[in-house]
N, C-alpha and C positions, 0 to 999 in steps of 0.2 A: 634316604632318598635325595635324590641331585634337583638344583636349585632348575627352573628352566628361564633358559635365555632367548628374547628377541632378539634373532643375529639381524634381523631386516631394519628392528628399530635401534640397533647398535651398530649397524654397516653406516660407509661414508654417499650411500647412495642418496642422491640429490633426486626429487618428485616432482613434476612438473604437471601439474593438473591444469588442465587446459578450460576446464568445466571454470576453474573459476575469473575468467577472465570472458566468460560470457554473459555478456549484455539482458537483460530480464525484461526489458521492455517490450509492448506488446507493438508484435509488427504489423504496420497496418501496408497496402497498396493503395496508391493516388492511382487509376488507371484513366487515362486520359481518354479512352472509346467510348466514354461516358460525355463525352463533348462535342462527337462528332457531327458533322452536317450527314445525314442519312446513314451513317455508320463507315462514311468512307474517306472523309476530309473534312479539317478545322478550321473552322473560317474565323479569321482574327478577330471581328471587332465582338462576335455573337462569345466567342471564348472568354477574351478581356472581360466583357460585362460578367459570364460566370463567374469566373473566380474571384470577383468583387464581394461578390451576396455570396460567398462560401464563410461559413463560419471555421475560423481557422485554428479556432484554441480547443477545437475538436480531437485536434494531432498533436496536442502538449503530453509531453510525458510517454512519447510514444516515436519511433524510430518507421521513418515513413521510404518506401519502394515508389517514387515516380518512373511509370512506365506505362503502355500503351498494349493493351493483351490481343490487338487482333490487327491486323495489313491492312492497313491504311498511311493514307500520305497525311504525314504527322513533322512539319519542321522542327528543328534540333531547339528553337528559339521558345518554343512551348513546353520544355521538359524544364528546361532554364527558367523559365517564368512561372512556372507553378514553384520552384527555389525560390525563388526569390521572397516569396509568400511565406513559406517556410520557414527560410532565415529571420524573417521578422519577429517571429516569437520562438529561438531558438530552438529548433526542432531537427536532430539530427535527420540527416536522408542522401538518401541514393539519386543517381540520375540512370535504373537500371532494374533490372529485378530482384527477388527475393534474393536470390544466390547472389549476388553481385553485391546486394546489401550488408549480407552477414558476412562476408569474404572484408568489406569496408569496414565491418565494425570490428572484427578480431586483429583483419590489420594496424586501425588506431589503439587498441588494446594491446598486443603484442608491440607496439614501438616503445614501451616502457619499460621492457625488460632487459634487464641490463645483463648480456652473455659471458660478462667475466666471472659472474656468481658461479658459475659451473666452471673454470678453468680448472683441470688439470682432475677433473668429480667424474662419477660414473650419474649419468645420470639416466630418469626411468620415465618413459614419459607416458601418462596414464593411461588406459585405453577404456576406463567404463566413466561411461558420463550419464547423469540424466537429462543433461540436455544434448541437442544436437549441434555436434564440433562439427563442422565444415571441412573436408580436404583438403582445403588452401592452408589452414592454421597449424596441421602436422609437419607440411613440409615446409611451411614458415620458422614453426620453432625448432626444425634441425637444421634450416641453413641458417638460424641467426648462432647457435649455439658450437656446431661441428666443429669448430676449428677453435673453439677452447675445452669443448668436455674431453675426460681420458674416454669413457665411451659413452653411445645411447643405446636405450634397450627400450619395447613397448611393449604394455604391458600392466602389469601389478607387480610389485617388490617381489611379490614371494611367486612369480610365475611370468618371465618376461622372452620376450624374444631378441637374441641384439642385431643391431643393426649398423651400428658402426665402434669403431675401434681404433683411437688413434696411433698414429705410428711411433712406435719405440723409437 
């Protein structure tokens, strides 16, 4: 009887799991329609004194979406200033929604990856995650990587689709 071989775990294919470059922190919304004067305009001085009496270490440990979920006249200097709050007890955030959020956090994730690790590699880039990978971050790690990997494929090792191939 013949011995069996992992040709997937013996091939020079490079794995690019995306899952793990995703953030575990629980995402909370700051929504600002929670301040408004009758649900349609924020009036400064009655805002300022809110977010004084907000207890703010409520958001510690915790990656924060400031945004406003409903048409209202909201100036840009209010989204700024619940930052500001923010910053004070390091607390990663958005000035934007949910999506715009996770799209922020894979992009600071993703600029640490250094694309020459794959130069000249077939590489495979994962398609089953338990968490939810964003559309921005696939097409992020093919335009950081394309112009060093020999190809990309998506996918699982043992069942991929390719997508690109570089030029002999």
């Amino acid at each position: 009887m013949s011995e069996i071989i992992n040709r997937v775990a013996n091939s020079p294919i490079m794995t690019i799991d995306l899952e793990t470059y995703y953030r575990t922190e629980e995402r909370v919304i700051f929504d600002l329609k929670d301040y408004l004067f009758q649900g349609l305009v924020l009036k400064e001085m009655d805002f300022r004194l809110a977010l004084k009496q907000i207890n703010w270490e409520q958001f510690e440990g915790k990656v924060v979406s400031v945004q406003c979920s409903v048409d209202a006249i909201v100036p840009v200097w209010a989204f700024i200033l619940v930052g500001t709050y923010l910053s004070k007890i390091n607390v990663d955030y958005i000035l934007g929604d949910l999506d715009a959020l996770e799209q922020n956090l894979f992009e600071k994730a993703l600029s640490a990856v250094d694309p020459m690790v794959y130069k000249d590699r077939p590489v495979v880039i994962k398609g089953c995650s338990k968490f939810p990978i964003p559309l921005f971050a696939y097409g992020k790690i093919v335009s950081m990587i394309q112009g060093h990997a020999k190809s990309i494929m998506y996918g699982e090792p043992c069942s991929t689709v390719p997508l690109y191939k570089a030029p002999k």
